[in-house]
Structures are given as structure tokens and as C-alpha cells.
C-alpha positions as CSV (number, residue, x, y, z in Angstrom):
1,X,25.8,7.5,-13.3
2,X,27.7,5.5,-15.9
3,X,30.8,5.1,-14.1
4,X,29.0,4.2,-11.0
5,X,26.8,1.5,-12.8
6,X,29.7,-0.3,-14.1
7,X,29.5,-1.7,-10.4
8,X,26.9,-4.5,-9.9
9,X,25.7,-3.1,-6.6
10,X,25.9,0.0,-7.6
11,X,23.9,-0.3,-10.6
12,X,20.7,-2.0,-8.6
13,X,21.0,0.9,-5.8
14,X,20.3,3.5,-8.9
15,X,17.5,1.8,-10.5
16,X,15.9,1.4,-7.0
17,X,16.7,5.4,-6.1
18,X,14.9,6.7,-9.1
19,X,18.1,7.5,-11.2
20,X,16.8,6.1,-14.5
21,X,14.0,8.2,-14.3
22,X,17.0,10.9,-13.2
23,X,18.9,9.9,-16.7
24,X,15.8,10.0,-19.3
25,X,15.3,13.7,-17.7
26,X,18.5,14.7,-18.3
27,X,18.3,13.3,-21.8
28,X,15.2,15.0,-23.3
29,X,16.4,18.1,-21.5
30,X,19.3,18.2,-23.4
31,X,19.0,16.5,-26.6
32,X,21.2,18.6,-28.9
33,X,24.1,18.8,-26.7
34,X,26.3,15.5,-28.0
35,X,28.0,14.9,-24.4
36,X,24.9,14.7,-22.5
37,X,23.6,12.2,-24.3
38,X,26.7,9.9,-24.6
39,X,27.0,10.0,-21.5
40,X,23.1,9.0,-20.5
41,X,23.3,6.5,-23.5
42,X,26.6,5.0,-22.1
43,X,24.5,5.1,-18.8
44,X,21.6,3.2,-20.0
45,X,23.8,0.4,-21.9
46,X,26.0,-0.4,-18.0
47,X,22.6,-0.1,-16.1
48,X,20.8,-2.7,-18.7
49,X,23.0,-5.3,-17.9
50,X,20.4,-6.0,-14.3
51,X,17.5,-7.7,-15.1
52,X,15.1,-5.2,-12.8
53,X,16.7,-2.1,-14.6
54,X,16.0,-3.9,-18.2
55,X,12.4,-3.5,-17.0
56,X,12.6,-0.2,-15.8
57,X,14.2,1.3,-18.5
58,X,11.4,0.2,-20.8
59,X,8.7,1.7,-18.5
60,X,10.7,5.2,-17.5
61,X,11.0,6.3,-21.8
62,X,14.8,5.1,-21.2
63,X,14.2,3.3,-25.0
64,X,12.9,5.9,-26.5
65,X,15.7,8.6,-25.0
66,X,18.5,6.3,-26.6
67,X,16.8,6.1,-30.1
68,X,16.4,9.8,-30.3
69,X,19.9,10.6,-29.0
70,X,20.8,8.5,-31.9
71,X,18.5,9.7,-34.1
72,X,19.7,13.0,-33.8
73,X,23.7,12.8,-33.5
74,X,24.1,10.1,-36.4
75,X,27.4,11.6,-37.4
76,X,28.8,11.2,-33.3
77,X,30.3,7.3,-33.5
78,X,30.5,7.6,-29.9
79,X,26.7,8.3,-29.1
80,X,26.3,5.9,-32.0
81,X,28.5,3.2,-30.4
82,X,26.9,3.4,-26.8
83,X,23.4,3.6,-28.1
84,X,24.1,0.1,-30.0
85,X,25.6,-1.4,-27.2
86,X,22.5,0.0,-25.0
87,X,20.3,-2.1,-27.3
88,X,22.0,-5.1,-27.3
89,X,21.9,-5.2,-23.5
90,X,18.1,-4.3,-23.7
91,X,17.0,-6.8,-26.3
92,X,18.1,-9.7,-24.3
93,X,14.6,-9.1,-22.9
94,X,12.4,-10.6,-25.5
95,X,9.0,-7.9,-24.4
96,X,11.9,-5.4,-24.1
97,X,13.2,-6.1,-28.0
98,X,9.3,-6.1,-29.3
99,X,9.3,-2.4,-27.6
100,X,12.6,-1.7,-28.9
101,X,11.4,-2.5,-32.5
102,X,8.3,-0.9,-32.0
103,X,9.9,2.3,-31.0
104,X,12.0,2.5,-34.1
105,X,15.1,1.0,-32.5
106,X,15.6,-1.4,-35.4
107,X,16.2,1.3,-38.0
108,X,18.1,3.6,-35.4
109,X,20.5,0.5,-34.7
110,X,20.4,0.0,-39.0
111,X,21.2,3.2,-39.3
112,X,24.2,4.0,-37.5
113,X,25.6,0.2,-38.6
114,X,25.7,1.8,-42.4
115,X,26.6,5.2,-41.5
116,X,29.8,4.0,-39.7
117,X,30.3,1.0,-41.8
118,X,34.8,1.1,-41.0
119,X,34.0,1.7,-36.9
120,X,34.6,-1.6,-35.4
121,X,33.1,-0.6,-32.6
122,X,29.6,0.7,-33.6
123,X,29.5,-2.2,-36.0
124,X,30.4,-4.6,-32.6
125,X,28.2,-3.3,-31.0
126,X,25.2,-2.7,-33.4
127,X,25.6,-6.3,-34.9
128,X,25.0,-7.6,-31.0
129,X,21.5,-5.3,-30.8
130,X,20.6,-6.7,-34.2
131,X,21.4,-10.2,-33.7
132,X,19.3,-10.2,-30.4
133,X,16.8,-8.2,-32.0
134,X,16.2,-10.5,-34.9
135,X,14.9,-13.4,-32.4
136,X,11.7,-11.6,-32.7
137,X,9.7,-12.0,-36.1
138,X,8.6,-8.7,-36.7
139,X,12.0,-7.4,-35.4
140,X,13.7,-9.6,-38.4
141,X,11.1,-9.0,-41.0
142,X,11.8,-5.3,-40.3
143,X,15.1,-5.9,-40.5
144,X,15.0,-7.5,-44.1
145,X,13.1,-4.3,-45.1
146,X,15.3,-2.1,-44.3
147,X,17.9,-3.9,-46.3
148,X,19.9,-5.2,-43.5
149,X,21.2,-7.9,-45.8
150,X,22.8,-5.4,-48.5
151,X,24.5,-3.5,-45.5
152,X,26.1,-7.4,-44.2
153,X,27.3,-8.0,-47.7
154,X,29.7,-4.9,-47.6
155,X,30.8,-5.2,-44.4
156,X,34.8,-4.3,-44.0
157,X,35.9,-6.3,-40.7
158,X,37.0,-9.7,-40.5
159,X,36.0,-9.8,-36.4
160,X,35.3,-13.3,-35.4
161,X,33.1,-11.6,-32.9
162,X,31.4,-9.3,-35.1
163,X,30.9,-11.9,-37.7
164,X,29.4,-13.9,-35.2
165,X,26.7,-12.1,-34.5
166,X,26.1,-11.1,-37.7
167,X,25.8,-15.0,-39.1
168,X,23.6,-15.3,-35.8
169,X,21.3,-12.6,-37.4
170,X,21.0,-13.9,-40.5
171,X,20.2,-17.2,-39.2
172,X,17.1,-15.8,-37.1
173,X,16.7,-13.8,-40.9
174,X,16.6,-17.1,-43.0
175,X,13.6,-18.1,-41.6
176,X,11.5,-15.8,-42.4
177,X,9.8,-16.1,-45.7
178,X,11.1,-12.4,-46.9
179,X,14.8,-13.8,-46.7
180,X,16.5,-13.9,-50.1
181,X,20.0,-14.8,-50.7
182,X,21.6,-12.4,-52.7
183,X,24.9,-12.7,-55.1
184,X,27.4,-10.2,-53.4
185,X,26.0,-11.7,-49.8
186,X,26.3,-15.6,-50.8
187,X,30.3,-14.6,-52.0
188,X,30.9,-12.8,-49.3
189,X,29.6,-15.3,-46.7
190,X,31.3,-17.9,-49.0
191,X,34.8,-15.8,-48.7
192,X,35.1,-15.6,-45.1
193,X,33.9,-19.5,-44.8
194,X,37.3,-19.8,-46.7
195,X,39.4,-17.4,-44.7
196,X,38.3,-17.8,-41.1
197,X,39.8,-20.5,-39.0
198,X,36.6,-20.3,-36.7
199,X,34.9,-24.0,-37.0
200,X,31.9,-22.1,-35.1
201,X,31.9,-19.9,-37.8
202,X,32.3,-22.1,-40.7
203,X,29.4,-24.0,-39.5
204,X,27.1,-21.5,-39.1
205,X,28.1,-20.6,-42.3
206,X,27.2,-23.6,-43.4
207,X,23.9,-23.5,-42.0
208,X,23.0,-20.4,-43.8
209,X,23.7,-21.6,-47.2
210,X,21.5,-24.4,-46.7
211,X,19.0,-22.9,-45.3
């Protein structure tokens, strides 16, 4: 099913046929063994990217099989990786990112970001899920809890990409009334404003420390 989604059509044709339903199965039936639920996980993150299956996924318990699959292989950076990266393409929904937080998605995605804080890849892909999650305010406000902010301040990579989202998140962050600038945050921000030739970045930067 994830290979097969990766294709447009194909990915349509198993939303319509019943496979998410199929996947979620498959997934709670299974839920210690790591493979199986990489595998579904990777499925759910190709077959979000169609608008319908967004949907569907929400109503089938697709949202809820990806949070325990990461919930309970923490240590497994690849579940980790594709259960970020199935969040980020969910959240784009805005009523699918209130379910997503509501569900406990926010502190699975949290979670795997500072327990695989020198994978590129989880951190790619978890900073995408929380930077689309944070354009909902409780998403962000849950966010701030959780100390999201003290996890971005120690942060290894110097991604452009990554750091993009990340400045995107604490934008959405900085306007909530929880949002407080702390030391080893403002000099990190204030070291990569410095080092990065990104003028995207260094105005968004910019932005933050203003706001």
C-alpha cells in the first residue's frame, strides 16, 4: 500500500476501495511488531497527500493508529520519521490538525523531535507537522507547554529547510500570550541570523525578535 500510493491515481483508487480502513486494521493488529507499523505509518504519510484521503484518515482511526505506532516504538527513527512526516501531510487540514492535537499528536510529534534530536530526518520531518500544527491555537499553546521552545534552542542542524519550519513555528508560537523568549533560544536564533545566507531566513528571524 505505500509503494502503490506514492502514485496519484493509485493513491485515490485505495482510499475509494476501503484500504485505509485495510491499513488502521493491520496496525492495531500488530502494534508491537516495528515493521508493520512503519510500513502502515509510511502508508498513511503517501496516502495523506489527497485531499479526500486527509478526510478519511481522520474518520477510519488512521490518526490515532500513527500516534500509537509512535508512541510505542519511540526508540525506532524510522517509525518515528514516517509518523512525522504522516502528520505534516495531515495537518495541512486545519479540522484535521485540531484532531491531531486533540488525539495527542502534538506530544507524539514533540517527542520523537527530542528523542532523535541528531536525525535529520525525524527532525525534517517533525518540524514540518509542528510548524503546520502550530496554525491552530491550542495546537501552539500545547506546544509551548510541552517546552517545544527549549527543544528548538538545542537543536544540532543547520538545514535551511528544517530551520524554516522551525522559525515558521515559532512565529505562529509568538503570538500566543504563553510565548517567552528565552536566553539560549534568542542566541541561538541570533547565531544562525549570522551564519545563514538565507534572506528568507534572516527575515523571519527578524520578525521573531521583534515580535
Amino acid at each position: 500500500m505505500a509503494n502503490l500510493a506514492i502514485n496519484d491515481a493509485n493513491s485515490v483508487k485505495i482510499g475509494k476501495e476501503g484500504g485505509i480502513a485495510v491499513i488502521v486494521s493491520a496496525m492495531q493488529h500488530h502494534l508491537n511488531n516495528e515493521h508493520v507499523q512503519f510500513h502502515g505509518c509510511r502508508a498513511m504519510a503517501n496516502l495523506a497527500c489527497n485531499d479526500a484521503n486527509k478526510v478519511k484518515i481522520g474518520i477510519e482511526g488512521g490518526i490515532a493508529a500513527v500516534i500509537s505506532a509512535m508512541q510505542h516504538h519511540l526508540d525506532n527513527e524510522r517509525v518515528q520519521t514516517v509518523g512525522c512526516g504522516a502528520m505534516a501531510s495531515l495537518a495541512i487540514n486545519d479540522a484535521i490538525a485540531v484532531k491531531i492535537g486533540k488525539e495527542g499528536g502534538v506530544a507524539a510529534v514533540l517527542s520523537a523531535m527530542q528523542h532523535h534530536l541528531n536525525n535529520e530526518r525525524v527532525q525534517s520531518q517533525g518540524c514540518g507537522a509542528m510548524a503546520n500544527l502550530a496554525n491552530n491555537e491550542r495546537n501552539a499553546d500545547e506546544m509551548l507547554e510541552l517546552g517545544v521552545l527549549d527543544m528548538i534552542s538545542i537543536l544540532q542542524t543547520e538545514d535551511s529547510k528544517i530551520w524554516e519550519n522551525v522559525l515558521t513555528l515559532i512565529l505562529s508560537c509568538s503570538k500566543r500570550k504563553m510565548f517567552k523568549m528565552s536566553s539560549p533560544l534568542k542566541k541561538r536564533l541570533q547565531h544562525l541570523k549570522k551564519e545563514t545566507d538565507s534572506p528568507k531566513l534572516k527575515e523571519m528571524i527578524k520578525d521573531i525578535l521583534l515580535a
